[in-house]
N, C-alpha and C positions, 0 to 999 in steps of 0.2 A: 688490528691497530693501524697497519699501515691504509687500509681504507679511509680513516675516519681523518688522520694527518692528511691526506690528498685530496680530501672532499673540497671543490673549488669554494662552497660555503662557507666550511672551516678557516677555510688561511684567507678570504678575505676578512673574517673577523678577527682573527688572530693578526692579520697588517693591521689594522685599523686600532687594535687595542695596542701594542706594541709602538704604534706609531705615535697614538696620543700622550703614550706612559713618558715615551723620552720627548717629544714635542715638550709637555710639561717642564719635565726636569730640566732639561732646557733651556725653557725659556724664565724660569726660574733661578737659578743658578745665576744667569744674564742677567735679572732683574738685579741680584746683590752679590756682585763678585767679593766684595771683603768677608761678607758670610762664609760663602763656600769655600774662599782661600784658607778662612780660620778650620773651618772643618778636614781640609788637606792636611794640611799641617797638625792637628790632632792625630791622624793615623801615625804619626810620627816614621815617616818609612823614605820619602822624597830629602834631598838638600834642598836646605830654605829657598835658594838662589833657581829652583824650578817650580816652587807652589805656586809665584803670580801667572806664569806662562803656564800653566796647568788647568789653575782656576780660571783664567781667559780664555785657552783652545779648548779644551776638554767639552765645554756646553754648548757650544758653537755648533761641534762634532755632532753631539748629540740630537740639539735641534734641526740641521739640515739633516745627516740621515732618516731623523723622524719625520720630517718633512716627506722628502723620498719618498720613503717606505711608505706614505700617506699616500699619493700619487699612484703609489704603482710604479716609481721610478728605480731601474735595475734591484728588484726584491731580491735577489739573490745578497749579492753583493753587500745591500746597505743591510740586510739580516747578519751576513756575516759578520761587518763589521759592529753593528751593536748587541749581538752574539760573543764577540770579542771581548766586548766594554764589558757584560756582565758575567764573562767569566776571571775577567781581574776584579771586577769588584767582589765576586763569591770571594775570591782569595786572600782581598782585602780585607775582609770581613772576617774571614775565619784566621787570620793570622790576627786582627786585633784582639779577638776574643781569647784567643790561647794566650796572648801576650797580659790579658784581663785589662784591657784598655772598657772606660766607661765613659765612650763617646759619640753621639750623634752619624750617621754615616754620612748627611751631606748629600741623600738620594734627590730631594726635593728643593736644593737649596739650605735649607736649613734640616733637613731632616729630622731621623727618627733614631731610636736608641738600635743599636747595634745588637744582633742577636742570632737564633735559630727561627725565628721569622720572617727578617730579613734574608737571609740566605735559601730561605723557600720560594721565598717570594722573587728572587732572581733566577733560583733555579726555574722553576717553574716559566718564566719567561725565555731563561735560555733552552727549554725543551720547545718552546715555540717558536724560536726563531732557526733552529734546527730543521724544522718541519719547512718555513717558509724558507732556506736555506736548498734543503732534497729537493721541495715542488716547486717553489716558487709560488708565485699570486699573478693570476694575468685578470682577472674580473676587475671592472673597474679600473683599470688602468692605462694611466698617458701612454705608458711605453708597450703599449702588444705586438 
């Protein structure tokens, strides 16, 4: 296994996918902060007085990291830190669900229902950026 995570092939496609998923959301998010801010505020977990400063930095984050991480710029680093982001969202995610909240997550801006496919579908990314975290990506990249 650890072969196929260190394949310089592998984690160039795994930065590139990784990079375009939050690049998106992103710049989505950005496109309609009232949207996203409403979806914040759905998880019901923040005080009111921190979802617009949420919904403002939070995609910002997202987009230049994924930016970064496009480039080839410190992959370690910006994996971690959107490594981060989708291990508070798993957690968001599954404390909505126990709580039986039926709300949109707010992945894409407006997102999608909240579930056991969504939490796959992060996991599944945060196993990749894990990899790109251990190896790193030098192919293809501003910073060698």
């Amino acid at each position: 296994m650890k072969k196929i995570f260190s394949n310089e092939y592998f984690l160039l496609v795994a930065r590139f996918i990784i990079a375009i998923v939050f690049i998106y959301a992103g710049a989505e998010k950005i496109s309609d902060p009232n949207s996203f801010s409403q979806s914040i505020y759905n998880y019901r977990i923040l005080p009111a007085e921190l979802i617009n400063i949420f919904a403002i930095i939070l995609p910002w984050i997202e987009l230049i990291a994924g930016i970064l991480l496009l480039f080839g710029i410190s992959v370690r680093e910006n994996s971690a830190l959107i490594g981060s982001l989708l291990l508070i969202f798993i957690i968001l995610i599954g404390i909505s669900m126990i709580r039986g909240l039926d709300i949109n997550c707010g992945c894409f801006g407006k997102g999608t229902p909240l579930g056991w496919r969504k939490i796959g579908e992060n996991t599944f990314m945060l196993i990749i950026t894990l990899a790109l975290m251990a190896f790193g990506s030098k192919k293809f990249s501003l910073n060698e």
